[in-house]
MIDOSE-1310 file (N, C-alpha, C; in nm, 2 decimals, decimal comma, always signed):
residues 213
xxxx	-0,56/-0,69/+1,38/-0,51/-0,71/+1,25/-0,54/-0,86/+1,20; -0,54/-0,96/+1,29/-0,51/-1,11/+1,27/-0,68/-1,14/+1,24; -0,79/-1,02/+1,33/-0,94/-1,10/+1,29/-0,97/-0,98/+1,13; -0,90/-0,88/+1,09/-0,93/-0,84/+0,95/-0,90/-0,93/+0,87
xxxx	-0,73/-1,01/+0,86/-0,72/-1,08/+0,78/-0,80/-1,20/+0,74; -0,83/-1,24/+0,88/-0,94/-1,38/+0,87/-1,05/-1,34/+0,78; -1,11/-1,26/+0,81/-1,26/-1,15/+0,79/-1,24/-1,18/+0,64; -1,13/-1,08/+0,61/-1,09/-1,04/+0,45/-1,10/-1,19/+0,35
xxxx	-1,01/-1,27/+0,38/-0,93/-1,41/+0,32/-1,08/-1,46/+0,33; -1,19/-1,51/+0,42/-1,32/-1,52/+0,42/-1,41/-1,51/+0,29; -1,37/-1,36/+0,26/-1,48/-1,31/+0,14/-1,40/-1,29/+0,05; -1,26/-1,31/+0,03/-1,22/-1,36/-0,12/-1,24/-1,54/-0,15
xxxx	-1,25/-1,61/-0,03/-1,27/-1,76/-0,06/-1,41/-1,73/-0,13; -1,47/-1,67/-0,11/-1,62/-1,67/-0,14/-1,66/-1,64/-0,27; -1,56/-1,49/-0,28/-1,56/-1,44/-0,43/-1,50/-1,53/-0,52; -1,44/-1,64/-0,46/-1,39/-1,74/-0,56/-1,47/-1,84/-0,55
xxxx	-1,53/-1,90/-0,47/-1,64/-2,02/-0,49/-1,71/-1,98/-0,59; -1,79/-1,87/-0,59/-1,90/-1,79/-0,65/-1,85/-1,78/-0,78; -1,73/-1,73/-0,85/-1,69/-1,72/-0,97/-1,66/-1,84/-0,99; -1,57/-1,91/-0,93/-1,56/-2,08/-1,01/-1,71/-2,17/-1,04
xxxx	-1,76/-2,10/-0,97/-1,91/-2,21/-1,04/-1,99/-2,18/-1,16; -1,94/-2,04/-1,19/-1,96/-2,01/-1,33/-1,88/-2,06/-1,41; -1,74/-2,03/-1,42/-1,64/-2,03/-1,48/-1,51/-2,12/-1,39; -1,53/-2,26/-1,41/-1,46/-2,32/-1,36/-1,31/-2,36/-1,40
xxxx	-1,27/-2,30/-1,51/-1,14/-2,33/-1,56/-1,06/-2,22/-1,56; -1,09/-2,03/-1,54/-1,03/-1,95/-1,49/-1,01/-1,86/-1,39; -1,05/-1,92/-1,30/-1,05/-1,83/-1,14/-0,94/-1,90/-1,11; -0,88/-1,83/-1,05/-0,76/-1,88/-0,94/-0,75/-1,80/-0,79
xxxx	-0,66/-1,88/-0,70/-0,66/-1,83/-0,56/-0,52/-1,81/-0,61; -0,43/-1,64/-0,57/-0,29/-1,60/-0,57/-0,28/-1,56/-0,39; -0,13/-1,62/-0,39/-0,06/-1,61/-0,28/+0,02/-1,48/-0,34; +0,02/-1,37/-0,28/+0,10/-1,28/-0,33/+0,20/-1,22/-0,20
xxxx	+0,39/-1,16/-0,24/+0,43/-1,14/-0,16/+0,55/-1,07/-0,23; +0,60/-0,96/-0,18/+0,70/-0,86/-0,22/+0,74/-0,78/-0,15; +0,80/-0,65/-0,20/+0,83/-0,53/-0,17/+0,78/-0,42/-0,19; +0,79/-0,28/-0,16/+0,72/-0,16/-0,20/+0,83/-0,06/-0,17
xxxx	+0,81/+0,04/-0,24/+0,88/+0,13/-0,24/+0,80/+0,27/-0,20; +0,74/+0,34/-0,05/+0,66/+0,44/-0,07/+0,73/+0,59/-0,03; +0,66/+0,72/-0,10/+0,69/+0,86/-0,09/+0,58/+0,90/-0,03; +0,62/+0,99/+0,03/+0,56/+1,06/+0,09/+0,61/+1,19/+0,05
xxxx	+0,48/+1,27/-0,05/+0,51/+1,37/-0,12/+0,47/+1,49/-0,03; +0,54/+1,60/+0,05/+0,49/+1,68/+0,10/+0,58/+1,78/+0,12; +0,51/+1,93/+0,14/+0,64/+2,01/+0,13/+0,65/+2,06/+0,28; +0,58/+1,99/+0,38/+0,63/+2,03/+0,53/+0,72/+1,98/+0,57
xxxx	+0,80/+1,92/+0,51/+0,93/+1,87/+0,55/+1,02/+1,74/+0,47; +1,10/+1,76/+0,47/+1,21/+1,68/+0,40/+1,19/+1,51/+0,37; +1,18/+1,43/+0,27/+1,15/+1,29/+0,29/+1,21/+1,19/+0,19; +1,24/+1,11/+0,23/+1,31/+1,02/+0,12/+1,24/+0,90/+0,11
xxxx	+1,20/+0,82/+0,02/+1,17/+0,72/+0,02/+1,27/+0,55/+0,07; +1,21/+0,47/+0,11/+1,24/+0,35/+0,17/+1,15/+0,23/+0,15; +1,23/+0,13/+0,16/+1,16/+0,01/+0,10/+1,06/-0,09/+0,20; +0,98/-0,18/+0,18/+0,90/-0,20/+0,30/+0,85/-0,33/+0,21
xxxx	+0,77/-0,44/+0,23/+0,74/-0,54/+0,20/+0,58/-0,56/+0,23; +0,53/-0,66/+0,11/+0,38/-0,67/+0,09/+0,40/-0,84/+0,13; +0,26/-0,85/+0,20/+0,22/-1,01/+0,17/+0,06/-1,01/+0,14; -0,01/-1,10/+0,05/-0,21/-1,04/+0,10/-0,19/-1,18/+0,00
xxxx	-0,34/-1,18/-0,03/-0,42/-1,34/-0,13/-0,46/-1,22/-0,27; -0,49/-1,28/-0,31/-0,56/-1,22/-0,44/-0,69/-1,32/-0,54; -0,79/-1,28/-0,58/-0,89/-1,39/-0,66/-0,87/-1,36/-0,80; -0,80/-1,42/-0,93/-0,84/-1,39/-1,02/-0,97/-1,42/-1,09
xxxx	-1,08/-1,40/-1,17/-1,16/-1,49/-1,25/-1,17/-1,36/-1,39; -1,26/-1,50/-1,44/-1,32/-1,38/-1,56/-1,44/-1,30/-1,54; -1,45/-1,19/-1,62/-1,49/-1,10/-1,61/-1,61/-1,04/-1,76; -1,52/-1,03/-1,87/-1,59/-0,99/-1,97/-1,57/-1,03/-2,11
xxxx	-1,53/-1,11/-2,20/-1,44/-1,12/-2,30/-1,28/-1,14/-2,26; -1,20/-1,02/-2,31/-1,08/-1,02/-2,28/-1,05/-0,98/-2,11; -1,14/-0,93/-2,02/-1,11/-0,86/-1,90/-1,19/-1,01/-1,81; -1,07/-0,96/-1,69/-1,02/-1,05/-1,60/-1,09/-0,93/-1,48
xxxx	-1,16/-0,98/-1,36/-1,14/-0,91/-1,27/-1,05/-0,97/-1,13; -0,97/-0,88/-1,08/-0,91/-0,89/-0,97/-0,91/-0,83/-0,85; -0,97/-0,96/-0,70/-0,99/-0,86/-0,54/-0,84/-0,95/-0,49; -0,81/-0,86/-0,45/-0,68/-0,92/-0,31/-0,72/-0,83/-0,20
xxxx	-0,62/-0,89/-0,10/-0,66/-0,80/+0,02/-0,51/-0,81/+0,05; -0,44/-0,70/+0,09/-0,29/-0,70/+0,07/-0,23/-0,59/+0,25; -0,17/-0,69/+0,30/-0,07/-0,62/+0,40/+0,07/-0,55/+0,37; +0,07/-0,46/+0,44/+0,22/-0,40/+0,42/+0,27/-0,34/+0,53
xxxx	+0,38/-0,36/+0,50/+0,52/-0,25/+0,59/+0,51/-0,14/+0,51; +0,51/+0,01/+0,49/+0,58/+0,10/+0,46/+0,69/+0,18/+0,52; +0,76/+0,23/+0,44/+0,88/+0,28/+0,55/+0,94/+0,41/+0,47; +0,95/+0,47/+0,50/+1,00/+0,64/+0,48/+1,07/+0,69/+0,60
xxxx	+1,17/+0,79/+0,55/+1,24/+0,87/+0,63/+1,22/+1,02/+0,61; +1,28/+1,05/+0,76/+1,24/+1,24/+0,76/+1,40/+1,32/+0,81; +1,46/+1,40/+0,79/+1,55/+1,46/+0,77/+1,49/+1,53/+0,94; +1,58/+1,48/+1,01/+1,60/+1,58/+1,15/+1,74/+1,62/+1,23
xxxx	+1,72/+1,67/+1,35/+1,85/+1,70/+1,43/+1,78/+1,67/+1,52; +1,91/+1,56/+1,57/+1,87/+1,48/+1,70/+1,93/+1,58/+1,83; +1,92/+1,53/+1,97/+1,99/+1,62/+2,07/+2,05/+1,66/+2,04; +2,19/+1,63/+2,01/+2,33/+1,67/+2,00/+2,31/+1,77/+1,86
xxxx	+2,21/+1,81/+1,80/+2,19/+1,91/+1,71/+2,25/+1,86/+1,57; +2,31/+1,69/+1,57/+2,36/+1,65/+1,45/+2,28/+1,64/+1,35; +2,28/+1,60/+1,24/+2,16/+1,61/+1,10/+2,10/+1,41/+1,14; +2,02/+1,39/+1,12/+1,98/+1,24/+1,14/+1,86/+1,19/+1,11
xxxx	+1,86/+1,10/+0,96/+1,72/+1,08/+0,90/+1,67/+0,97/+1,00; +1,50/+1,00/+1,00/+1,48/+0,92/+1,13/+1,32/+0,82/+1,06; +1,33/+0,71/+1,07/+1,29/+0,61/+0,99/+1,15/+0,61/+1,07; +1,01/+0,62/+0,94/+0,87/+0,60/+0,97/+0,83/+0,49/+0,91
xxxx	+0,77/+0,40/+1,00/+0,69/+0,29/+0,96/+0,55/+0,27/+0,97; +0,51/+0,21/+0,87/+0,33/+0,26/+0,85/+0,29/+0,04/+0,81; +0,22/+0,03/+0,94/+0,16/-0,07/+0,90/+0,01/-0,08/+0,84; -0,02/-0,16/+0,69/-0,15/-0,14/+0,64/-0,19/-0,19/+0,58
xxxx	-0,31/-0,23/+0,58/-0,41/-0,30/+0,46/-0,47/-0,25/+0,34; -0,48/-0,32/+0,27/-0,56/-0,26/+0,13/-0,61/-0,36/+0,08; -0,70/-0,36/+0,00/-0,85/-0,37/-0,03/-0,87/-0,36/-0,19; -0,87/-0,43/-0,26/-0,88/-0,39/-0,39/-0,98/-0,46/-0,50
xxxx	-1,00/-0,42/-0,62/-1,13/-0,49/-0,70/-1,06/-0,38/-0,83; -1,00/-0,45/-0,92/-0,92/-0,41/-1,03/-0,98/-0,48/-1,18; -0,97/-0,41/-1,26/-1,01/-0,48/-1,40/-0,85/-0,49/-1,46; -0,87/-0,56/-1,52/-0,71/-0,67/-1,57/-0,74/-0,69/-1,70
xxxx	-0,71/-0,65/-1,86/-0,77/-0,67/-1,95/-0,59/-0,74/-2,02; -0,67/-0,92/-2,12/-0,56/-0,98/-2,12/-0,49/-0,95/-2,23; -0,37/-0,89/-2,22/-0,31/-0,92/-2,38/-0,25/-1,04/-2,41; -0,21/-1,12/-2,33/-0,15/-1,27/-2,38/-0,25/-1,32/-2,23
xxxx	-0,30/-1,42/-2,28/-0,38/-1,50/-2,21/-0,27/-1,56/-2,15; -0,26/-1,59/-2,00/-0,18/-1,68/-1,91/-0,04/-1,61/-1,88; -0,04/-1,49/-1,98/+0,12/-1,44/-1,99/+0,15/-1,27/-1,94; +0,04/-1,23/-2,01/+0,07/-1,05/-1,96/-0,07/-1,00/-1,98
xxxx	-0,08/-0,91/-1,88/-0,21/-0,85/-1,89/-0,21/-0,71/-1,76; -0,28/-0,63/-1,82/-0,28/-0,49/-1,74/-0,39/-0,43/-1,64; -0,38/-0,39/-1,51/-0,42/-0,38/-1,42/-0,45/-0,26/-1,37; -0,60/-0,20/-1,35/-0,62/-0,07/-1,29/-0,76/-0,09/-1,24
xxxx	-0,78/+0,02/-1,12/-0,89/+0,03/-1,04/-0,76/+0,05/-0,88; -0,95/+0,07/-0,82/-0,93/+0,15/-0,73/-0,87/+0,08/-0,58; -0,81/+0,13/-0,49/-0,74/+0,05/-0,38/-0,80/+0,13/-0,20; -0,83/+0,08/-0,17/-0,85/+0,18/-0,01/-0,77/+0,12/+0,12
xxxx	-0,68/+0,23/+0,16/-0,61/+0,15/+0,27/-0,67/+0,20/+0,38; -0,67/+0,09/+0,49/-0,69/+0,12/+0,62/-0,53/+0,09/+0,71; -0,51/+0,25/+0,81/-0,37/+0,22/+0,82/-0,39/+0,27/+0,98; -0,25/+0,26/+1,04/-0,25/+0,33/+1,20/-0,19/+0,46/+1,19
xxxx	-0,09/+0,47/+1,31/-0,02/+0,55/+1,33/+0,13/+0,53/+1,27; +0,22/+0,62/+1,21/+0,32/+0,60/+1,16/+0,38/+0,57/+1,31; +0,48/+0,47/+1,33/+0,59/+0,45/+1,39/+0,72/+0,47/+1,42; +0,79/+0,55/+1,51/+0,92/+0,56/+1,47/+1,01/+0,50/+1,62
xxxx	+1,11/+0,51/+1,63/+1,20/+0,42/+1,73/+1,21/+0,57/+1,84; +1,19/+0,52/+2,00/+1,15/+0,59/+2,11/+1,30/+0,68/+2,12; +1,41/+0,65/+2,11/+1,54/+0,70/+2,12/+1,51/+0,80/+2,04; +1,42/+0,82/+1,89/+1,40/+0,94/+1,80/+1,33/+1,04/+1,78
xxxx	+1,21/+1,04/+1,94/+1,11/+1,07/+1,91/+1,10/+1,26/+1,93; +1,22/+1,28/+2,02/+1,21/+1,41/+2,04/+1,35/+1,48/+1,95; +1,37/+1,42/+1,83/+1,42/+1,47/+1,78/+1,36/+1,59/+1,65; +1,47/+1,71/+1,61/+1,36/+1,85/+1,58/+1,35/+1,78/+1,44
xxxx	+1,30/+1,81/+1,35/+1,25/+1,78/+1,22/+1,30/+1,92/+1,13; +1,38/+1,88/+1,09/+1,46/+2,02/+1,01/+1,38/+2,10/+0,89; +1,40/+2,21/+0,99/+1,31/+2,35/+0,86/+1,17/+2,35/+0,98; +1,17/+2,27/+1,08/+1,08/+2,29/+1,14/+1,08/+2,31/+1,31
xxxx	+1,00/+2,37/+1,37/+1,00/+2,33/+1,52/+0,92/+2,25/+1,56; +0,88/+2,16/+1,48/+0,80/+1,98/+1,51/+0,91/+1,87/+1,56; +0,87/+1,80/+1,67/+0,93/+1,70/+1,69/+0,90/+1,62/+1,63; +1,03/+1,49/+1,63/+0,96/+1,39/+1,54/+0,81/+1,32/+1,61
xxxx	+0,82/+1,30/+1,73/+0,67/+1,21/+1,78/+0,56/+1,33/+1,73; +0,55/+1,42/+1,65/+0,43/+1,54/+1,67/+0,38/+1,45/+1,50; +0,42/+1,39/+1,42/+0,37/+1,44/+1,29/+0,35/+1,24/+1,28; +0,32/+1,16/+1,42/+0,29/+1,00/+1,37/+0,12/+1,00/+1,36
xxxx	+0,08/+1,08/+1,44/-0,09/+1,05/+1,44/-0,16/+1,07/+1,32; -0,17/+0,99/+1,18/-0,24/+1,07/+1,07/-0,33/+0,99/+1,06; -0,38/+1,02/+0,93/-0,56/+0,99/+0,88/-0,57/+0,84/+0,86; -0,68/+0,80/+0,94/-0,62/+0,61/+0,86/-0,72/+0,57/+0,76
xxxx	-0,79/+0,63/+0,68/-0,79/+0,58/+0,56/-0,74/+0,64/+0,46; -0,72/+0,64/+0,33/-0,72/+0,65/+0,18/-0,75/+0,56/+0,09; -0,74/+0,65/-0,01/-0,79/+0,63/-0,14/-0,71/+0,61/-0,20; -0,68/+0,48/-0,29/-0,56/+0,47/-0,45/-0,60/+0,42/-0,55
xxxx	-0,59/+0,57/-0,66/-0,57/+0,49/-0,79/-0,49/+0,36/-0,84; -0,47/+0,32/-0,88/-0,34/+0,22/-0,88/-0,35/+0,17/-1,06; -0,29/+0,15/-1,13/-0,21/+0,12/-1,25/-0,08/+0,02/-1,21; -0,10/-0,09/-1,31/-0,04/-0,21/-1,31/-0,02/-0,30/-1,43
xxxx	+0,11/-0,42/-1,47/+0,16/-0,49/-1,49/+0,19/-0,61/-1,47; +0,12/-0,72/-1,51/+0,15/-0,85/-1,43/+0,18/-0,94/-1,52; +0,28/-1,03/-1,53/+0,32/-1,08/-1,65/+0,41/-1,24/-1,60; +0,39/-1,33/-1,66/+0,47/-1,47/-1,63/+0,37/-1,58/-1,68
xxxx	+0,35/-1,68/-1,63/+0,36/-1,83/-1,67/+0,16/-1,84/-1,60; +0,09/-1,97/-1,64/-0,02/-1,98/-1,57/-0,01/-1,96/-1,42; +0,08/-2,01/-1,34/+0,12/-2,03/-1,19/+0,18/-1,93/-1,14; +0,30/-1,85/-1,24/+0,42/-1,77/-1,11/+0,42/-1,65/-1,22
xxxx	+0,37/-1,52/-1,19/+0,40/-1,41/-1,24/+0,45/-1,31/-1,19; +0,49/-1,19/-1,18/+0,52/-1,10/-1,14/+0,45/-0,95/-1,16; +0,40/-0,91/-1,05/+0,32/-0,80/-1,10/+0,41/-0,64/-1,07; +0,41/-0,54/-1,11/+0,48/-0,41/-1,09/+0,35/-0,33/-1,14
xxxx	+0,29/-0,23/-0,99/+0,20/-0,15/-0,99/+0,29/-0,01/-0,92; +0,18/+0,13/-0,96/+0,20/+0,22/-0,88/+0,08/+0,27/-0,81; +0,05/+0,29/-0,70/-0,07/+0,35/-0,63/-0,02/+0,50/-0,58; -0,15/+0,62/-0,60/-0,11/+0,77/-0,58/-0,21/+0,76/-0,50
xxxx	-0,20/+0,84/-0,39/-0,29/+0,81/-0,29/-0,33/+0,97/-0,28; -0,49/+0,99/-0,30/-0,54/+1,12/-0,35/-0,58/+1,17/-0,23; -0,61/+1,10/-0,11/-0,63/+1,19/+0,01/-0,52/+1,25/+0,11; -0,52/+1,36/+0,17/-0,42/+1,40/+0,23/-0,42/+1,33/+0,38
xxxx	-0,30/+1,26/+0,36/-0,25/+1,16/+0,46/-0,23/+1,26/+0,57; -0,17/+1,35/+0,61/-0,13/+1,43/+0,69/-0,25/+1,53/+0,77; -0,38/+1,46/+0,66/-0,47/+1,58/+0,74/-0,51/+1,58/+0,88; -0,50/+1,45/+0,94/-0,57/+1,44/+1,06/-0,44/+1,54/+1,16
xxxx	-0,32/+1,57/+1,12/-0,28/+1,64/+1,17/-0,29/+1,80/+1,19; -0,38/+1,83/+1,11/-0,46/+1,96/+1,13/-0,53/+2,01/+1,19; -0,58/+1,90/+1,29/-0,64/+1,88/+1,41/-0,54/+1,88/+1,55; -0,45/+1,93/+1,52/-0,37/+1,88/+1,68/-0,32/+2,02/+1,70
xxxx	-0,33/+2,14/+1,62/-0,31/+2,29/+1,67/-0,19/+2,27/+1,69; -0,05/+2,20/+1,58/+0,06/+2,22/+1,61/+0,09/+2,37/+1,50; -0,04/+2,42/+1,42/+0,07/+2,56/+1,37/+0,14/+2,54/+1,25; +0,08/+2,42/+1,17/+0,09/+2,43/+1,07/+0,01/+2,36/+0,94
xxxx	-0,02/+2,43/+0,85/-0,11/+2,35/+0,78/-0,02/+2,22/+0,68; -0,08/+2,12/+0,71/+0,00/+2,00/+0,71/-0,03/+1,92/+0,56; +0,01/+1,89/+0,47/-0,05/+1,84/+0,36/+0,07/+1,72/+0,30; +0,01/+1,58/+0,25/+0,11/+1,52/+0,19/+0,03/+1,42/+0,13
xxxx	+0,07/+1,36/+0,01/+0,00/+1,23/-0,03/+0,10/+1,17/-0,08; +0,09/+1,01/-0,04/+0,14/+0,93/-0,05/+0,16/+0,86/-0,17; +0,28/+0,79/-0,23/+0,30/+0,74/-0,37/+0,38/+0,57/-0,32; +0,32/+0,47/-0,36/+0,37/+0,35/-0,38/+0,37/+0,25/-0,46
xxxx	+0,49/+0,26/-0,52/+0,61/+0,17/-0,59/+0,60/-0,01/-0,52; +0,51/-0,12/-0,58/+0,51/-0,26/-0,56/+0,59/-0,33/-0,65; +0,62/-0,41/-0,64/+0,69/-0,53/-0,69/+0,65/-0,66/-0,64; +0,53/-0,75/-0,70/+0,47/-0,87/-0,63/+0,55/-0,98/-0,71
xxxx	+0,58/-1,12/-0,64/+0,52/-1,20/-0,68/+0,40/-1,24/-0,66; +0,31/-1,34/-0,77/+0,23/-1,40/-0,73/+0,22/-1,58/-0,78; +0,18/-1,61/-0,69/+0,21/-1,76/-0,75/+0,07/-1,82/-0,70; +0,00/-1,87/-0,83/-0,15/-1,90/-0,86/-0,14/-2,06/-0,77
x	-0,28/-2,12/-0,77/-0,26/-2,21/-0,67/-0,33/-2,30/-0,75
């Protein structure tokens, strides 16, 4: 993860050397860092959403007229829960953690120059295995006869539209995006001959700061 981020941070310095030598008065380097909120939409079993936290860089520059383009490359925690019964057959939501990168190249068109301006294009994560705590792993997943360790191995890429909000001062704004993730996250589990056809896509709720440099 430590030689992606290098790699990544690499070729946004670049995308910003390259844009500031055109346009030396609107490119900036953003430090971006927050929370998320992700779903996991699926009807194989029970799920609640949980909160999780972003850190990544971001390049703004210009673009076209009023449109701004924007690359960041952004880390996250995600965290969701799944409705099970532990040994003792008690009810017990058992907490998944998904660490991941994304990748982005957004058009940003300005309605207040320096103040508010709106955000869309496409996102791709690269992700692992969902995580959960070893005390929880053979617990049953209610409505189902899956354990919880049967359903962490999923697909590690997607795809996200994403739609966005970013609004504040030249320096410190605040951005609020949603990304719908159109590939089925669950499919690589359709490969493991647990017996059921497995389908879910993922929905995440951000809240950034960003503070221009």
């Amino acid at each position: 993860m430590k030689k992606r981020f290098l790699t990544f941070a690499l070729v946004l310095l670049s995308f910003t050397g390259f844009a500031q030598y055109g346009y030396r008065d609107s490119n900036r380097i953003g430090i971006n860092f927050g929370v998320n909120q992700f779903t996991l939409n699926t009807n194989n079993f029970q799920t609640k959403a949980e909160l999780g936290w972003n850190a990544g860089l971001s390049v703004r520059g210009n673009f076209y007229d009023n449109w701004d383009m924007v690359y960041a490359l952004q880390f996250s925690e995600n965290n969701f829960s799944v409705a099970t019964r532990n040994l003792l057959l008690l009810n017990e939501d058992v907490k998944y953690k998904l660490a991941s990168a994304q990748i982005t190249l957004q058009l940003s068109y300005i309605l207040i120059e320096d103040h508010l301006s709106i955000e869309l294009g496409p996102i791709v994560q690269v992700n692992g295995k969902f995580k959960i705590d070893s005390e929880n792993e053979n617990n049953i997943i209610s409505g189902t006869t899956l354990l919880a360790k049967d359903i962490v191995d999923i697909s590690k890429f997607n795809f996200y539209p994403t739609v966005g909000v970013t609004a504040g001062v030249k320096h410190f704004r605040i951005n609020v995006s949603y990304q719908y993730g159109v590939n089925n996250m669950l499919g690589n589990l359709n490969n493991k001959n647990l017996g059921v056809n497995f389908k879910g896509n993922p929905g995440i709720l951000n809240g950034n700061i960003i503070v221009y440099l």
